[in-house]
C-alpha positions in Angstrom: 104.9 106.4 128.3 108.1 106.8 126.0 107.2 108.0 122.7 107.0 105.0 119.7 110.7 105.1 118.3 110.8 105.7 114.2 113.7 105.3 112.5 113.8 105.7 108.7 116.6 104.1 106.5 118.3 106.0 103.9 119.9 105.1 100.6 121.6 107.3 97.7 120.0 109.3 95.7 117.1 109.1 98.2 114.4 110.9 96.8 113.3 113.8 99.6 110.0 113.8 98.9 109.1 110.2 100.2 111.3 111.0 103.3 109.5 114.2 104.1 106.1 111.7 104.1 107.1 110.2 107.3 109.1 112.8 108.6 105.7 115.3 108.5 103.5 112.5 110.1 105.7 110.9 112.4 108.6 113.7 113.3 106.0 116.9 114.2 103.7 116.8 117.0 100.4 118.7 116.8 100.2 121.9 118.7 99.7 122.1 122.6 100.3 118.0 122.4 103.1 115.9 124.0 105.0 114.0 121.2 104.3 110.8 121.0 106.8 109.4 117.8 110.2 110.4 118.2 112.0 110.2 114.3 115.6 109.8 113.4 117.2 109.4 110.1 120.0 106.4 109.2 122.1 105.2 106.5 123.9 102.1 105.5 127.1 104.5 105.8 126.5 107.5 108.1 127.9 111.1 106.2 126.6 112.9 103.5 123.4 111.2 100.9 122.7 112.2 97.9 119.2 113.3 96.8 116.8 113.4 93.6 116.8 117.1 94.6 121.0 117.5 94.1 122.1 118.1 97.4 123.3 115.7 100.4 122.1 115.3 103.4 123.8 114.6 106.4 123.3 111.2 108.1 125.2 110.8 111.7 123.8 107.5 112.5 124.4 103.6 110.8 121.7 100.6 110.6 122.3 99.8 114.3 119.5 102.8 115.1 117.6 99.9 113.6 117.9 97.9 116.6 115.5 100.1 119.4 113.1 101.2 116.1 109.3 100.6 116.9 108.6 101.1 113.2 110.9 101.1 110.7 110.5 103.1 107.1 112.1 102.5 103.6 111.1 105.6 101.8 111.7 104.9 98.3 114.8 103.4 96.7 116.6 104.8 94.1 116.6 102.7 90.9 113.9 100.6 91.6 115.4 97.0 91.7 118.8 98.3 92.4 120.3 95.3 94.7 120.2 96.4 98.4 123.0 95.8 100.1 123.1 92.5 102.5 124.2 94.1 105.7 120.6 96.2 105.2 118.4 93.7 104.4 120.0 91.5 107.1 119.3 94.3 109.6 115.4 94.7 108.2 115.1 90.8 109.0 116.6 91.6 112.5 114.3 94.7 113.6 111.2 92.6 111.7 112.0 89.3 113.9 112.2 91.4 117.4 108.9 92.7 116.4 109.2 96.1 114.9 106.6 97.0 112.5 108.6 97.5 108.6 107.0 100.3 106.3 107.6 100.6 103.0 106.8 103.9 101.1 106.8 103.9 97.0 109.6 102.3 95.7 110.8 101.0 99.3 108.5 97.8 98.2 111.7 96.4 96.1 114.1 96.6 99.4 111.3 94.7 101.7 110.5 92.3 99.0 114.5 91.3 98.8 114.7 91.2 102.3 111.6 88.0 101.7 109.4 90.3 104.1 106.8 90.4 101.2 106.9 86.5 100.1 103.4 85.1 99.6 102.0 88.2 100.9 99.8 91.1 99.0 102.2 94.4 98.6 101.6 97.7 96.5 104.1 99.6 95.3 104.0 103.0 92.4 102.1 102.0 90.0 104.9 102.6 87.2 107.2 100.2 88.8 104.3 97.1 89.6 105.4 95.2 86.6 109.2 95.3 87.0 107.9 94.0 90.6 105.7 91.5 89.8 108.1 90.2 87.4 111.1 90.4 89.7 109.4 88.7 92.8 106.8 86.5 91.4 106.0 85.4 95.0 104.7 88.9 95.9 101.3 88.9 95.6 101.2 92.2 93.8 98.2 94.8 94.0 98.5 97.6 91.4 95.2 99.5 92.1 95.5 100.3 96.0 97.0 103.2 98.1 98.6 101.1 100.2 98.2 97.6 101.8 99.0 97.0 105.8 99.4 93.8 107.5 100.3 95.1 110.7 104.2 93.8 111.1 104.4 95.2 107.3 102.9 98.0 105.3 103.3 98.9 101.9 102.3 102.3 99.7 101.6 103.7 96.0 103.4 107.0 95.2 104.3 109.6 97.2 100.7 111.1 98.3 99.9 107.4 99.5 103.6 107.2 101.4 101.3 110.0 103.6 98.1 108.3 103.5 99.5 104.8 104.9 101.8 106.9 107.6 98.8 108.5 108.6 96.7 105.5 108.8 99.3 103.8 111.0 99.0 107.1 113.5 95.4 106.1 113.7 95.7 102.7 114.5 98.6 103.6 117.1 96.9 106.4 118.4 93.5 106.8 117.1 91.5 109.0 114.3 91.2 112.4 116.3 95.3 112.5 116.8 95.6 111.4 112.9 93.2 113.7 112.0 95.1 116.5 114.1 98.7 115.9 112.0 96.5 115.8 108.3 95.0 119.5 109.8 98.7 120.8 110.6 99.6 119.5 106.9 95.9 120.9 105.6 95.2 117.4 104.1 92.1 115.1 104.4 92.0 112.9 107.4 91.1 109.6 105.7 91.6 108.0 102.6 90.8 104.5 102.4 93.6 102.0 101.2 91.8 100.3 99.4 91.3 103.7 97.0 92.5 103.4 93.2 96.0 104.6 92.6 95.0 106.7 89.8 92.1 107.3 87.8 91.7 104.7 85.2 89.9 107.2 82.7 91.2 110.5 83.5 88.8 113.2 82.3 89.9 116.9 81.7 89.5 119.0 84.5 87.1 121.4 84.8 86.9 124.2 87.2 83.6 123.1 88.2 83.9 119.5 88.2 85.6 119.5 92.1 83.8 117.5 94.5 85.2 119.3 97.3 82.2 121.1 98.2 79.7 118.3 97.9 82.0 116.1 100.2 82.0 118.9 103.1 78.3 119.8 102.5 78.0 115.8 103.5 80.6 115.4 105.8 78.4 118.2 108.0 75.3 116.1 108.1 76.0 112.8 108.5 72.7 112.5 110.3 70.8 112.4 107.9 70.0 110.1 105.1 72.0 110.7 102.2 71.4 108.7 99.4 73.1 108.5 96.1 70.1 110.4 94.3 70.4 113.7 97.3 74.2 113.7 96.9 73.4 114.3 92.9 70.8 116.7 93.5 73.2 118.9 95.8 75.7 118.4 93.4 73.4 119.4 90.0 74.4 116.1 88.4 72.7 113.1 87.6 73.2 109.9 89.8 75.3 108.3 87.1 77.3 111.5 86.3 78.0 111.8 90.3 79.5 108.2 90.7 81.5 108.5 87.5 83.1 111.7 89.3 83.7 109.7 92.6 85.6 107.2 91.0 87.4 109.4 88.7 88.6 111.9 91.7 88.1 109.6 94.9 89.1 106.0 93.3 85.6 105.2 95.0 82.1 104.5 94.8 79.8 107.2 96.9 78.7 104.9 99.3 81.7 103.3 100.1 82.9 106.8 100.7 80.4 107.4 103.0 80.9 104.8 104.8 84.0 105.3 105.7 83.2 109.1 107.0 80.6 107.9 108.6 83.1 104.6 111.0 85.8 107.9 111.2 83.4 110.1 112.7 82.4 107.2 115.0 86.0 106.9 116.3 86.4 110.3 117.1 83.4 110.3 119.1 84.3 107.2 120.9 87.5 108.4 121.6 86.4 112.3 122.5 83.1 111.8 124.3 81.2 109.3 126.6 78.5 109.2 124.7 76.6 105.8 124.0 76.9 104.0 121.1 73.4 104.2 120.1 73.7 107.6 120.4 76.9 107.6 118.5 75.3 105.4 116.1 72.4 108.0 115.3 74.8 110.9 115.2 76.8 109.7 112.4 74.1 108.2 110.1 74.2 104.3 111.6 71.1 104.6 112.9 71.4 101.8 115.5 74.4 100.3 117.8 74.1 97.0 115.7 74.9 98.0 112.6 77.6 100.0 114.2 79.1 97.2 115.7 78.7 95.4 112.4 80.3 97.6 110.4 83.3 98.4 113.1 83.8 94.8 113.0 83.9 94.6 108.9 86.2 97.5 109.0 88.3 97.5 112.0 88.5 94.2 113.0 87.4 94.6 116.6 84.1 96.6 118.7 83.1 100.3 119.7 84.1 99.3 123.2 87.0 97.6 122.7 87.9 101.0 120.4 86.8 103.2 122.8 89.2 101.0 126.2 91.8 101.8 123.1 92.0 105.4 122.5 89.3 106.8 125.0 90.7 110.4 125.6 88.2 111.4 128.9 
């Protein structure tokens, strides 16, 4: 199987730092792994590009390396709202008609959205720049409080450290969560975090050097077989139930059950995809307690079954 063809379009001064979001998801293989994205980079006008950073990258290829993309990424756009040339958005309506799948990272929300790839459909975007959005393209349907937003043939993200979360989320619907999860290992970064996750925190609190949750979350993480209710998390955590949530939202964007939850479906699609164990027994081993409500919630979340999953991404 040829490996799914990326192809991420440039424009001056493209900011680096959403470029190297795709490019570490999508251009590295994991150790010991066959590659399964190949990555190139290409500009309007192939030759040197500016950066955010002060120095120019070479580009060698023009928006034709649009035409045999599988995916295609904007990352970012420098101004925001800048007008993008016709020739690109022409070629975007091209690769998006013969079926290639159009990813926006950060600002790259403005080039989709004049493309009319967004119109009467929800989109993200930073959120510094969701107002000068909204009030440009009043027929976006414009979320300010998610990490990103995916509707399959387009995908938009927040800042920067969502450009990664929605390229890794896009790895695990191509390829599943135990290949996703090996690319966020290589760039020692969490696995999973939901879309639907605040951008920010709404009421930032100062940070204390004992406030992390990092420790509770792996303490859970590890025994997902038991029952874990809101009152045990606070009592490993030496907090009260209210102070505990308040901490969840503030550093997670995210309620601890809803959290849970989703560790809970990603472990479930590992062990689908690693092991031929049944799905009761699946179901037990990561806190479901029965196939039914596995089902259920695979359904809810993933739009399709355990077994349909697991014909998907089976690896034995």
């Amino acid at each position: 199987m040829r490996p799914h063809r990326v192809v991420a379009l440039l424009n001056p001064p493209q900011s680096p730092f959403e470029l190297a979001c795709a490019t570490e998801v999508f251009g590295a293989a994991p150790q010991d792994e066959p590659p399964r994205y190949s990555f190139r980079i290409c500009a309007e006008h192939p030759g040197p590009v500016q950066t955010t950073a002060g120095y120019a990258m070479l580009v060698d290829t023009g928006p034709e390396a649009l035409e045999q993309a599988d995916t295609v990424v904007v990352p970012g756009w420098q101004p925001p709202g800048a007008p993008v040339p016709p020739a690109v958005t022409a070629a975007l309506r091209a690769a998006h008609r013969r079926g290639a799948r159009i990813v926006a990272i950060c600002t790259g929300a403005f080039v989709l959205a004049q493309a009319g790839l967004l119109d009467g459909r929800r989109a993200t975007t930073h959120w510094r720049d969701t107002a000068r959005l909204a009030a440009a393209f009043p027929e976006v349907q414009l979320d300010q409080d998610v990490l990103f937003v995916d509707h399959g043939d387009v995908a938009t993200s927040a800042g920067t450290g969502a450009g990664i979360d929605l390229c890794l989320h896009l790895v695990r619907s191509d390829h599943g969560a135990a290949y996703a999860t090996q690319i966020a290992r290589n760039m020692v970064l969490p696995p999973h975090r939901e879309g639907s996750q605040l951008q920010y925190a709404a009421q930032p609190a100062p940070a204390k050097a004992d406030a992390s949750l990092a420790p509770l979350l792996e303490w859970a993480t590890s025994r997902l077989d038991t029952r874990l209710t809101l009152d045990r998390l606070a009592e490993r955590a030496g907090l009260s139930s209210r102070t505990l949530a308040r901490r969840f939202t503030e550093q997670l964007g995210t309620s601890p059950g809803h959290w849970l939850l989703g560790q809970r479906i990603n472990a479930a699609r590992v062990l689908l995809e690693q092991t031929d164990l049944p799905v009761e027994a699946i179901a037990t081993r990561v806190g479901l307690t029965s196939a039914v409500n596995l089902r259920r919630r695979f359904r809810a979340h993933l739009g399709t079954t355990p077994g349909a999953y697991r014909r998907t991404f089976s690896q034995t």
